[in-house]
N, C-alpha and C positions, 0 to 999 in steps of 0.2 A: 165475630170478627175472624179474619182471615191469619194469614202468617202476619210476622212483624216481628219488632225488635227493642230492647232497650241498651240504646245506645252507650258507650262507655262504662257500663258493670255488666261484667258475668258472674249472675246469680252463684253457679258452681264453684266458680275459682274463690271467689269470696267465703261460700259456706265452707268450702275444704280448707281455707287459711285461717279460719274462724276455729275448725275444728283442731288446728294445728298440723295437717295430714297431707299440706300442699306440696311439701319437701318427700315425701315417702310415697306418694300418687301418682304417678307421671300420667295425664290425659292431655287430648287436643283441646287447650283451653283458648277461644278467640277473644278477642277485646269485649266485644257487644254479646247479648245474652239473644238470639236468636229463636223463635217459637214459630211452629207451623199452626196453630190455633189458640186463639184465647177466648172461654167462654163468660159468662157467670153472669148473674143478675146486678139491676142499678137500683139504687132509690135515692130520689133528692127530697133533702129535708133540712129545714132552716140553715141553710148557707154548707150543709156539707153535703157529699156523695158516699152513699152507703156503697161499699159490693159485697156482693153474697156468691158463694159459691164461683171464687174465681178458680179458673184450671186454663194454667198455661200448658202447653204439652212442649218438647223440647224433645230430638234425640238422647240424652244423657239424662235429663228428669224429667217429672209434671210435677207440678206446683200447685197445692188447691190451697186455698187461702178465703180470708174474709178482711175486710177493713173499711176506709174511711178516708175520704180526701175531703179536704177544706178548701173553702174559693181561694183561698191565701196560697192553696200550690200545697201544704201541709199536710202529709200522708201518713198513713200505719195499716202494713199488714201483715196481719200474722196467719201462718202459714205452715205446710209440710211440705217440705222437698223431697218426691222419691225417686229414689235413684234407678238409674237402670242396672239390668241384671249385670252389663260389662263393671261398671261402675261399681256396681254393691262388690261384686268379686277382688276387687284390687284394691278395695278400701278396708274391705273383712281381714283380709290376712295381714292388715297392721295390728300392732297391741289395742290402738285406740279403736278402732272398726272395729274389731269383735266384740267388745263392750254396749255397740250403737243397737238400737230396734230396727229390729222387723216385721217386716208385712208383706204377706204374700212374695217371699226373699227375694224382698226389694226394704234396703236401707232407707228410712225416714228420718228426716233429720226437721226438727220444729222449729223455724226460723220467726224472725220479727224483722223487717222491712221497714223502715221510718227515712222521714226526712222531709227534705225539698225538693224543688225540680233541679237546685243547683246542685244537690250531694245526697246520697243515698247512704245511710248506713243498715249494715247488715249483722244481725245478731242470733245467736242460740238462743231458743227459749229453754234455760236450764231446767227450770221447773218441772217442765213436759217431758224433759229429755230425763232425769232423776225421776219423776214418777212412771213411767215407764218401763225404765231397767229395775225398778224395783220391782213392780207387778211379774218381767220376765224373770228375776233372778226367785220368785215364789214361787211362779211356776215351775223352776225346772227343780227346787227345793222340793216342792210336792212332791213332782214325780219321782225324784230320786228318793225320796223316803218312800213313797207307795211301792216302788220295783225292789225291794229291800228289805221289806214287811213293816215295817215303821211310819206309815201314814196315820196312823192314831195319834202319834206323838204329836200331832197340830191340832189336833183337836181339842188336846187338852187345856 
């Protein structure tokens, strides 16, 4: 599929008020969430639509996700939102954005997308988001006991 749009939510503006960082972020946020391509695989199976490997691309993020729509309109998808490098920069130098993962430094933020075709809500997967900073907060614990002589001490 080509460009296109989802009408009345931006993805972005939602995910940074979710994160609470809407007030402390100043970006160009427009009404509709705008994408110059969306890829990803389909499969129908007993009354719902599977998608795999969806990626929306967006100047400000890309979106890879997987989920599920029901003939009912009834959807879920869960998802990473990465941000772009402008974006990750202005969200990092808040208390809360330096806390966030990264990847390839670019901010990832794990979202859940549900709803209907009349109301979309949009959520942090905390889960993903806490196992995560935990994994990065090991790492940099490692390293810092390794550059220190004290890498044994995990071992134990």
């Amino acid at each position: 599929m080509g460009e296109g749009e989802i009408k009345n939510v931006n993805l972005l503006r939602e995910a940074l008020a979710t994160l609470q960082l809407l007030d402390q972020v100043q970006l160009p946020l427009e009404q509709n969430t705008r994408f110059s391509s969306a890829k990803g695989g389909l499969q129908i199976e007993a009354g719902r639509i599977g998608l795999s490997r969806l990626s929306l691309d967006n100047p400000l993020f890309d979106l890879l996700g997987e989920g599920e729509v029901g003939l009912d309109g009834v959807y879920r998808l869960l998802g990473e939102m990465r941000l772009a490098e402008s974006v990750t920069q202005k969200i990092r130098s808040t208390p809360v954005g330096s806390l966030l993962p990264m990847e390839e430094e670019k901010l990832e933020v794990p979202i859940e997308i549900a709803g209907t075709p009349q109301g979309a809500r949009l959520a942090l997967r905390e889960e993903a988001l806490k196992e995560t900073a935990a994994k990065q907060l090991r790492e940099r614990l490692t390293e810092r006991l390794e550059k220190e002589g004290l890498g044994g001490l995990l071992q134990r």
